[in-house]
NUNUTI-871372 format. One record per residue (C-alpha): residue in one letter; x, y, z. Coordinates in nm, 2 decimals. Each point is the difference from the previous one (the first is absolute). Layout:
REM residues N
  code    east   north      up
     A       X       Y       Z
...
This chain:
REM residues 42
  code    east   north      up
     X   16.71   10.56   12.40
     X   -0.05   -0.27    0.26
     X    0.28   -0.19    0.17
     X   -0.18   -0.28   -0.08
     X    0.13   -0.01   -0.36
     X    0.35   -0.02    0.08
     X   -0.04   -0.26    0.24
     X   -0.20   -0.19   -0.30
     X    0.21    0.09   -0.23
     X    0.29   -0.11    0.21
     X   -0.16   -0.38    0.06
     X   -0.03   -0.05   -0.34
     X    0.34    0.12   -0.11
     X    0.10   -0.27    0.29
     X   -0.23   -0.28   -0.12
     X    0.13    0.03   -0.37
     X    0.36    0.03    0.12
     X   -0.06   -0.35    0.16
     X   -0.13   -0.16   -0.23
     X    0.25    0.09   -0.25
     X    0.27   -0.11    0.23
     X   -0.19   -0.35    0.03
     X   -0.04   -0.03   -0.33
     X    0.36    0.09   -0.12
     X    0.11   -0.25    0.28
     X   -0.20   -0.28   -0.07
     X    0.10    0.05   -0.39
     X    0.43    0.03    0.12
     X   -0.09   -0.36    0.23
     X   -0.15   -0.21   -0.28
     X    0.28    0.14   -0.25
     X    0.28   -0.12    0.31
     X   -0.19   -0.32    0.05
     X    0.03   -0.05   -0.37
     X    0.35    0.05    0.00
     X    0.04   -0.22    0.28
     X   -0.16   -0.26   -0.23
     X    0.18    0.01   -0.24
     X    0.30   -0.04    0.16
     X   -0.13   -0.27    0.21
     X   -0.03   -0.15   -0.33
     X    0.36   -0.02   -0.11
């Protein structure tokens, strides 16, 4: 098997891993602006 796979393989485990991170982090800073908000709002 080619080395090429695993360096393929190993991009796209690092692409996905990123973009989950963004989108995990995006979703926790609206949910703490939210918050922020609301307690503004008091």
């Amino acid at each position: 098997m080619s080395q090429w796979f695993f360096v393929i393989a190993a991009y796209g485990v690092a692409v996905v891993g990123t973009g989950a991170i963004l989108i995990d982090s995006y979703r926790s800073m609206r949910r703490a602006e939210d918050a922020a908000d609301k307690v503004r709002r008091r």
